[in-house]
DOLOMI-739689 format. One line per 2 residues: number of its first residue (from 1); their letters; for each residue x, y, z of C-alpha. Coordinates in Angstrom, 2 decimals. Example, Ala and Ser with C-alpha at 12.3 -4.5 7.8 and 13.67 -1.06 7.14 Angstrom:
<nodes>
1 = AS = 12.30 -4.50 7.80 | 13.67 -1.06 7.14;
</nodes>
This chain:
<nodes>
1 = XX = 25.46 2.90 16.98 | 21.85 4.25 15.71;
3 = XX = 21.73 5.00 12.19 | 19.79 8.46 11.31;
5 = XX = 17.20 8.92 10.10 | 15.52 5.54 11.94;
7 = XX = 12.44 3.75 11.86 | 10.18 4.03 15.08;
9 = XX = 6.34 2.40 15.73 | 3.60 4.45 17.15;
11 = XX = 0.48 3.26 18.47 | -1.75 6.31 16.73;
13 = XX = -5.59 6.95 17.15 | -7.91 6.06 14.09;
15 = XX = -4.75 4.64 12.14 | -3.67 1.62 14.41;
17 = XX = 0.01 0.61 14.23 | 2.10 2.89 12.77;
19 = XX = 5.58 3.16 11.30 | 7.89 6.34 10.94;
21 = XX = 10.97 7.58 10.24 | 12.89 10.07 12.79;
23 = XX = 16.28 12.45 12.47 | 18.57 12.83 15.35;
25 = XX = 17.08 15.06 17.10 | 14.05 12.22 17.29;
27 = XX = 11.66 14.63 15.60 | 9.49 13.13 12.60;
29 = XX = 10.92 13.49 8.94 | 7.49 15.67 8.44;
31 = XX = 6.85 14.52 4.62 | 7.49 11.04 5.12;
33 = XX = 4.67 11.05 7.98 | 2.32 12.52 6.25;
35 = XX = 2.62 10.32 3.16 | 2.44 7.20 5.16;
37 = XX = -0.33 8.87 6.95 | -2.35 9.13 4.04;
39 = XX = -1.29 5.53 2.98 | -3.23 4.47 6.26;
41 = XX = -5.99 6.70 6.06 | -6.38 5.06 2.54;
43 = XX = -6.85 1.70 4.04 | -3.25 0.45 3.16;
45 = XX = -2.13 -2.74 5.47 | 0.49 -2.08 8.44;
47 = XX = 2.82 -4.48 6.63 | 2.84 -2.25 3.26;
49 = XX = 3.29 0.75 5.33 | 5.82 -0.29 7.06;
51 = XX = 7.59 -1.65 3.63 | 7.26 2.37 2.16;
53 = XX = 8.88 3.34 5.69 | 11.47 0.81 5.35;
55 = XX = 12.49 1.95 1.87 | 12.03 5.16 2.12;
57 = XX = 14.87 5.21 5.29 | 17.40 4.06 2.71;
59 = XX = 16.46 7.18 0.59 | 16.91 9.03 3.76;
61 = XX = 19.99 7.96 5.01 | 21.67 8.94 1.07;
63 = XX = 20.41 12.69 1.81 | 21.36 12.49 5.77;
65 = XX = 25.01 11.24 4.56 | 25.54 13.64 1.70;
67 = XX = 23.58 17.10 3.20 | 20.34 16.61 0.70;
69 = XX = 17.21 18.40 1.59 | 14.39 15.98 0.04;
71 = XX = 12.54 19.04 -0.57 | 15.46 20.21 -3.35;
73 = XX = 16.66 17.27 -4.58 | 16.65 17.08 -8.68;
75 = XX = 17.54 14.43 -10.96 | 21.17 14.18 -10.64;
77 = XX = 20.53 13.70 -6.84 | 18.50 10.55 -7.21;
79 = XX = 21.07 8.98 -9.54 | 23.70 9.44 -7.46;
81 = XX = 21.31 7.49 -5.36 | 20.86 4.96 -7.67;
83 = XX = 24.95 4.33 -8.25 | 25.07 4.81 -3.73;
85 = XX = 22.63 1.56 -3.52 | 24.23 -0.44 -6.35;
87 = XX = 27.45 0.28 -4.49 | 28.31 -2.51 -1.62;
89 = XX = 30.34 0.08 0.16 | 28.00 2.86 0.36;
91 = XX = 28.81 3.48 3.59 | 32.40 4.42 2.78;
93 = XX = 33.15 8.27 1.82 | 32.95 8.14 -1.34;
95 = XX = 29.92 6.51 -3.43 | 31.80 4.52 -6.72;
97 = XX = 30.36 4.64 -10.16 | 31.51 0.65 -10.56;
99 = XX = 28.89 -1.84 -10.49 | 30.31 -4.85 -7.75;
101 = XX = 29.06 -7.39 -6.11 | 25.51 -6.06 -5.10;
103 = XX = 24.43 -7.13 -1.36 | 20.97 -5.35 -2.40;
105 = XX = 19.26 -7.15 -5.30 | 18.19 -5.26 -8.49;
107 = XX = 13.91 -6.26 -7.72 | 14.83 -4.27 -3.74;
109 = XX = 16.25 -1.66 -5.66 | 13.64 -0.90 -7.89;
111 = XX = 11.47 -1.37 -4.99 | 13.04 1.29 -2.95;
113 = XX = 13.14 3.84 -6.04 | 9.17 3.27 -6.29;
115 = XX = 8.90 4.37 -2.74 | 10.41 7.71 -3.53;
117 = XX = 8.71 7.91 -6.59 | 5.29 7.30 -4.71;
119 = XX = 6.74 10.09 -2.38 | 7.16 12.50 -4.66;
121 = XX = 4.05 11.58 -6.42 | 2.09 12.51 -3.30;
123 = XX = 4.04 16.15 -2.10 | 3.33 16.90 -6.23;
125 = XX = -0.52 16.04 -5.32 | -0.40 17.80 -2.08;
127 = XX = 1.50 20.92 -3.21 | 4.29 20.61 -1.01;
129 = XX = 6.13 20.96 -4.26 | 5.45 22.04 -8.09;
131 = XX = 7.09 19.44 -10.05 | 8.55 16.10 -8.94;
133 = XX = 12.65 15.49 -9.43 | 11.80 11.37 -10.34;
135 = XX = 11.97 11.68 -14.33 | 9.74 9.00 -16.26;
137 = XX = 9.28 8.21 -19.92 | 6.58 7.21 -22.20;
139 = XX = 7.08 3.36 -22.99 | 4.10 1.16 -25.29;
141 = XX = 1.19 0.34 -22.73 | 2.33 -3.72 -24.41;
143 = XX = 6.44 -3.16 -23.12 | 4.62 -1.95 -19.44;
145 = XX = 3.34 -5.90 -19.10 | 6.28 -6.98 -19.65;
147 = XX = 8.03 -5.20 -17.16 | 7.61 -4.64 -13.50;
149 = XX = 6.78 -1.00 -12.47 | 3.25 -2.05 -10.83;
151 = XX = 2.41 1.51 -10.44 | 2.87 2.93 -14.13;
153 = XX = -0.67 2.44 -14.64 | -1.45 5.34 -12.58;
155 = XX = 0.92 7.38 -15.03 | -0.99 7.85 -18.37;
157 = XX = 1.20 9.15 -21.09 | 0.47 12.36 -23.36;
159 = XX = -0.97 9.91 -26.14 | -3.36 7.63 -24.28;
161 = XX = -1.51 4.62 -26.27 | 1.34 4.69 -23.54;
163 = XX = 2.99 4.71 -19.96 | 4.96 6.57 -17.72;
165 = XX = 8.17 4.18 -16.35 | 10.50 5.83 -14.03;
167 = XX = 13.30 6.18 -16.25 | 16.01 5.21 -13.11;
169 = XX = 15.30 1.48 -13.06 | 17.98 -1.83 -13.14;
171 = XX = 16.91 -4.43 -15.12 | 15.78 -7.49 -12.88;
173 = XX = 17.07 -11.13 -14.13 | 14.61 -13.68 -14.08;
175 = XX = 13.75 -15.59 -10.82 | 12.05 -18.90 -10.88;
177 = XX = 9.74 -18.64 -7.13 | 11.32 -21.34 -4.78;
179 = XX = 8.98 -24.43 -3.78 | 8.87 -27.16 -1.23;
181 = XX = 7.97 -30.92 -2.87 | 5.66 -33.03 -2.05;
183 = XX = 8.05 -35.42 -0.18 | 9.81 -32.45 2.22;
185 = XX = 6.30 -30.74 2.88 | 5.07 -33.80 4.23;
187 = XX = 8.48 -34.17 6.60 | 7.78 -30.43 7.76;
189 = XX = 3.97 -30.68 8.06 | 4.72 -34.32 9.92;
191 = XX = 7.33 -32.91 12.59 | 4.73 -31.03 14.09;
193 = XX = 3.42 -32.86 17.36 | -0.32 -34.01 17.26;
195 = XX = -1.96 -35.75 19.80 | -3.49 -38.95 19.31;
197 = XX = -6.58 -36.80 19.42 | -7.62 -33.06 17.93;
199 = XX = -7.30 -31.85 21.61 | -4.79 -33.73 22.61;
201 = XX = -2.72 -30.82 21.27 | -4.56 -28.41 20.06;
203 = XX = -2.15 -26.00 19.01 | -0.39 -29.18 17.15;
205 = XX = -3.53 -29.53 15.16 | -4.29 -26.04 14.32;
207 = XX = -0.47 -25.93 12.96 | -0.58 -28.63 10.84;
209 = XX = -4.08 -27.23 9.83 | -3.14 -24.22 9.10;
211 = XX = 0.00 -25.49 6.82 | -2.60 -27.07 4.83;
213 = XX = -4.38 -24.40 4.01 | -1.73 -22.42 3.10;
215 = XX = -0.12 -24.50 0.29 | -3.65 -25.89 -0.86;
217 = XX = -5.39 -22.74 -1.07 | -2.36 -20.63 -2.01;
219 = XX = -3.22 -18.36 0.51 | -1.42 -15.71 2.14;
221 = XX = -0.70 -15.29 5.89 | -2.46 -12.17 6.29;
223 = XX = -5.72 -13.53 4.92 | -5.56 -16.79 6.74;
225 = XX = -5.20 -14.97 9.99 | -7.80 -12.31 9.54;
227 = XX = -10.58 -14.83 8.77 | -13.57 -15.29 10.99;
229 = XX = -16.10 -17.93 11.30 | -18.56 -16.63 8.98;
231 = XX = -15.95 -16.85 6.34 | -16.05 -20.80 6.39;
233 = XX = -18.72 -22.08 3.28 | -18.52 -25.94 3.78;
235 = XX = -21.77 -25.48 1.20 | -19.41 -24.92 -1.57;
237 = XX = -16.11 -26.36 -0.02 | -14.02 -23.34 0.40;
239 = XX = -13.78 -20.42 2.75 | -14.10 -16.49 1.78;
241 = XX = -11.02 -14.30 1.33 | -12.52 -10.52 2.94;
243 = XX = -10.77 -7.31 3.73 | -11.59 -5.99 6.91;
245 = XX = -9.25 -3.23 7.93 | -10.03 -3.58 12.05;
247 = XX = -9.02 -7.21 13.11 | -7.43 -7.56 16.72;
249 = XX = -4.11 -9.22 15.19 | -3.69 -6.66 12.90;
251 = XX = -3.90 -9.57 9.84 | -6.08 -8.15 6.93;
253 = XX = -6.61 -9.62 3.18 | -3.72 -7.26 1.12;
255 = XX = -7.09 -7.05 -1.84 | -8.61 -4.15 -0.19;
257 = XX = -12.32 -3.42 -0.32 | -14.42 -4.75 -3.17;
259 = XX = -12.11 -7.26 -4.02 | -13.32 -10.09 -2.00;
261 = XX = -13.03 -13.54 -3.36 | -13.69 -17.50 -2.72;
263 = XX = -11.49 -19.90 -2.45 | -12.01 -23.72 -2.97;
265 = XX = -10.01 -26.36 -0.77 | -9.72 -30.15 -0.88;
267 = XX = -12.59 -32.06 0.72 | -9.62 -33.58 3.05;
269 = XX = -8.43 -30.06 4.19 | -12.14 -29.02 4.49;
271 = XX = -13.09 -32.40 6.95 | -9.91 -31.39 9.13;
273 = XX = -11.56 -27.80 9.65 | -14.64 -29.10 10.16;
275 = XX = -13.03 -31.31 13.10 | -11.26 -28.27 13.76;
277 = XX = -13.83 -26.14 14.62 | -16.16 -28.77 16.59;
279 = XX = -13.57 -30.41 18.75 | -10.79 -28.07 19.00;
281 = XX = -11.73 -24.63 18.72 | -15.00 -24.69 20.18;
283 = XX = -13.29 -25.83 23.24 | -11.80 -22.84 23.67;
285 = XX = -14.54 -21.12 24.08 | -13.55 -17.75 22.54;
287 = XX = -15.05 -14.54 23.30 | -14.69 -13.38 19.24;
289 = XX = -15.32 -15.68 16.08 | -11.71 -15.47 14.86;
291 = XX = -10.68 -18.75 12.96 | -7.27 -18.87 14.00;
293 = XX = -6.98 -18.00 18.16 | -4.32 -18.79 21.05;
295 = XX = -4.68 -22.14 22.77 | -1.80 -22.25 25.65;
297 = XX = -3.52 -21.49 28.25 | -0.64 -19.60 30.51;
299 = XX = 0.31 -17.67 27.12 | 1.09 -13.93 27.70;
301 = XX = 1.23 -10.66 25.40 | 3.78 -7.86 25.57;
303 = XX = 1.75 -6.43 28.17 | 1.71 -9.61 30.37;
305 = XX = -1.90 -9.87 30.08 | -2.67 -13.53 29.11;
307 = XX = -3.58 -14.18 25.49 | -5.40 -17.58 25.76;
309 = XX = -8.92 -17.89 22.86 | -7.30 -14.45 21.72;
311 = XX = -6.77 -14.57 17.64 | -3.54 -15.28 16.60;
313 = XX = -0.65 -13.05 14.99 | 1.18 -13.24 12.14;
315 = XX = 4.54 -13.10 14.61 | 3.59 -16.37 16.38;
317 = XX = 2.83 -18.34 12.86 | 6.44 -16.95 12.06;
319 = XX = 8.09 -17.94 14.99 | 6.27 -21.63 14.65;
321 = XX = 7.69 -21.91 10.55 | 11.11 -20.95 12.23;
323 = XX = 11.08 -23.49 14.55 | 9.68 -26.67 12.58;
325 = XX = 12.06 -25.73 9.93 | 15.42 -25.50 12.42;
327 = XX = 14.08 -28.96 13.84 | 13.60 -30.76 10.32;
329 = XX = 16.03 -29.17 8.56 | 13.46 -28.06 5.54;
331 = XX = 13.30 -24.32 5.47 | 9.67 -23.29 5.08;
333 = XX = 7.91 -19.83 5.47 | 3.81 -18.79 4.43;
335 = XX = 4.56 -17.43 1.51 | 6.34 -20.48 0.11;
337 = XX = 3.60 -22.32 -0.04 | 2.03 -19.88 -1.50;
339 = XX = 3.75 -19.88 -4.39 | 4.32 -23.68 -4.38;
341 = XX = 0.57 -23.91 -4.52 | 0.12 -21.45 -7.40;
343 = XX = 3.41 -23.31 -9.85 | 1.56 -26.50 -9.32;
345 = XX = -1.26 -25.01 -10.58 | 0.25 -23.97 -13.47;
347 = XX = 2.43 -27.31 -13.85 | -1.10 -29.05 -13.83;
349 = XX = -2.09 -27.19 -17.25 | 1.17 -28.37 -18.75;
351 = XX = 0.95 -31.95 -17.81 | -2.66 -31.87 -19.42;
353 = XX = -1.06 -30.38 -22.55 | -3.35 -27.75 -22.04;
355 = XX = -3.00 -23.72 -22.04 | -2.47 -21.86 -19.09;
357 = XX = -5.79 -20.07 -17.28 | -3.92 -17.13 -16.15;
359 = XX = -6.88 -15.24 -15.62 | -8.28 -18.29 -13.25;
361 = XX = -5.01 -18.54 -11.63 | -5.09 -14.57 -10.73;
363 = XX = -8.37 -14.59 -9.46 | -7.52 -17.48 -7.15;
365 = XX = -4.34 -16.02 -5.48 | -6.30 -12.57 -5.79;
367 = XX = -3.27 -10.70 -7.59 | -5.21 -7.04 -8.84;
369 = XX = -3.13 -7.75 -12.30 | -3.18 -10.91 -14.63;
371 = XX = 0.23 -9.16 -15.52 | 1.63 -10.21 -11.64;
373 = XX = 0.61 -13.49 -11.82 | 1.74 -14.19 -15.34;
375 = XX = 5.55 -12.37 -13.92 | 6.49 -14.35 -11.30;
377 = XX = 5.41 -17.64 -12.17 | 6.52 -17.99 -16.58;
379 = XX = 9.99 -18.28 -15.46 | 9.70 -22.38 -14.21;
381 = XX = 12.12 -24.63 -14.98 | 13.46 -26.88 -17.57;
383 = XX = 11.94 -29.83 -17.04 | 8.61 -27.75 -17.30;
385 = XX = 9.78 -26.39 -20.91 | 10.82 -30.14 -21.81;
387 = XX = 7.36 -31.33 -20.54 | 5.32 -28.84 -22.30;
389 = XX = 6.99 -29.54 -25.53 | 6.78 -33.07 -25.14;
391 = XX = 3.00 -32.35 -25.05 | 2.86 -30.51 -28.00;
393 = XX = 4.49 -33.48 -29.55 | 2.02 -35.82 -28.56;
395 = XX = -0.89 -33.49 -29.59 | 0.54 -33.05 -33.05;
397 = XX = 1.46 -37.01 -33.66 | -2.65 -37.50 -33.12;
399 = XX = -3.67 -34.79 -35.45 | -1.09 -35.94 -38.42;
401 = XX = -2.62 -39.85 -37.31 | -5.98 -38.62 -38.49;
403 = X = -4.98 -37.77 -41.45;
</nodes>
């Protein structure tokens, strides 16, 4: 049984691939199209818009069940939307005030609530409606970084010494990012078939490449797949990180315009492109300059037309992490190595004994906030505590030896 209101993709002119939410009747929810409208138009990626649509249908389906017209919600609405998520049976007919087992996590929560905030925010902006029903308060700008309402920046308090934080928010607990080691990566990357040659498999080596790149530049997927040639500096071993809101494959850096950066890779990972790109790619013979193309040759699209030298999606890197990862047991997506790239980073600065470069480490995995970076990856583990200290120790045993 379809649940109302539901998410549908259009193919629209000027904006690309787009996602939207429809009642039963199959019309569009008209606000909710327009806002993610305007979130295209402002050069937002597919994947973020279809996250706001995504969220936003939960929100939805709360004024759907209970007769809500998003137009007249106030306050009390959106925390009885609040207590409706937190509650595992929401679907029952009654929502219950008792906090139980959550199948939603607290960080989705606060995710969703965003959304409607952001909503809001925009029919305010618009003048679809005078005043918004999401409440904030004024918090210290210093409390902001250390909490996780991304968007409160854009909410300026009455003093100038303060932000706006939606005042419906759970607290999150504290998540240490999951990693892959050394000795499972190398069982993952391993599994994948290579010929005894670049071309004897070519879509074998451009795998294995491309699992490189991703834990040793702490890339993510969207970026990798939405490079082109030009973007390749073997000059200054490393390739550029640029937005460019028209590739085929719909992959795009999530930075935005004007936020381009350079990354540097290991020479190792920088001789395998090179190889890459003279024996394997260039074979190929592709019609664009994309980095990352299609080399089956009998491979088809949707459409059935064939997809051979055409770049490649983010779907098909997917479906290849799925399948090494049933077949070796190690469960491995992009972004893992992403962030397994950027808490050895930061374990390197404790092994030295030295302080964290948060500001170098931001720039690298191009994060717009220093307060991002420094969120997701403080929380590491013990042994990183125990190392750290034992660090100190060492540093303070030769300073008392001079003396």
């Amino acid at each position: 049984m379809d649940i109302f209101p539901k998410m549908v993709v259009a193919q629209v002119p000027h904006l690309g691939r787009m996602f939207y939410l429809v009642d039963e009747q199959l019309d569009f929810v008209t606000e909710v199209k327009e806002f993610l409208n305007w979130k295209a138009a402002t050069k937002r990626a597919p994947a973020t818009i279809e996250a706001y649509c995504y969220r936003l249908s939960w929100y939805y389906r709360f004024l759907s069940r209970y007769g809500l017209d998003a137009l007249k919600v106030e306050p009390p609405d959106l925390t009885e939307f609040l207590l409706w998520l937190c509650n595992p049976h929401r679907d029952a007919s009654a929502t219950s005030g008792i906090r139980q087992a959550n199948p939603i996590q607290e960080t989705s929560i606060n995710l969703i609530l965003q959304a409607v905030g952001a909503l809001y925010h925009f029919l305010v902006r618009r003048g679809t409606l005078i005043s918004s029903p999401v409440v904030y308060e004024n918090v210290p700008k210093s409390q902001w970084l250390i909490e996780r309402d991304l968007m409160a920046h854009t909410r300026k308090g009455e003093t100038g010494q303060s932000i706006q934080r939606m005042e419906l928010k759970l607290r999150e607990p504290d998540c240490i990012p999951l990693t892959v080691s050394d000795t499972d990566f190398k069982i993952f990357v391993d599994s994948i078939h290579m010929g005894g040659e670049p071309n004897g498999d070519p879509s074998g080596f451009r795998d294995r490449l491309l699992c490189l790149m991703l834990k040793e530049g702490g890339l993510r997927i969207g970026e990798l797949l939405g490079m082109h040639m030009e973007d390749l500096d073997f000059g200054r071993g490393g390739v550029h990180v640029r937005f460019r809101a028209d590739n085929e494959n719909l992959a795009r850096a999530k930075s935005g315009y004007g936020r381009d950066r350079f990354v540097h890779l290991p020479f190792a990972v920088m001789s395998m492109l090179d190889l890459y790109i003279t024996e394997v790619w260039i074979e190929a013979n592709p019609e664009k300059d994309y980095l990352w193309i299609v080399f089956k040759k009998d491979a088809k699209g949707r459409e059935g037309n064939v997809t051979y030298g055409s770049p490649l999606a983010i779907a098909s890197v997917e479906k290849m992490f799925q399948h090494y990862s049933k077949k070796t047991g190690i469960h491995i997506h992009p972004h893992l190595l992403r962030h397994t790239h950027a808490t050895e980073l930061v374990r390197s600065y404790l092994r030295d004994g030295e302080s964290v470069d948060w500001k170098f480490i931001q720039e690298r995995l191009g994060h717009a906030s220093v307060v991002t970076t420094m969120k997701i990856y403080t929380h590491l583990t013990k042994g990183d505590f125990r190392l750290a200290y034992e660090r100190y120790e060492q540093k303070k045993e030769k300073i008392n030896a001079r003396h």
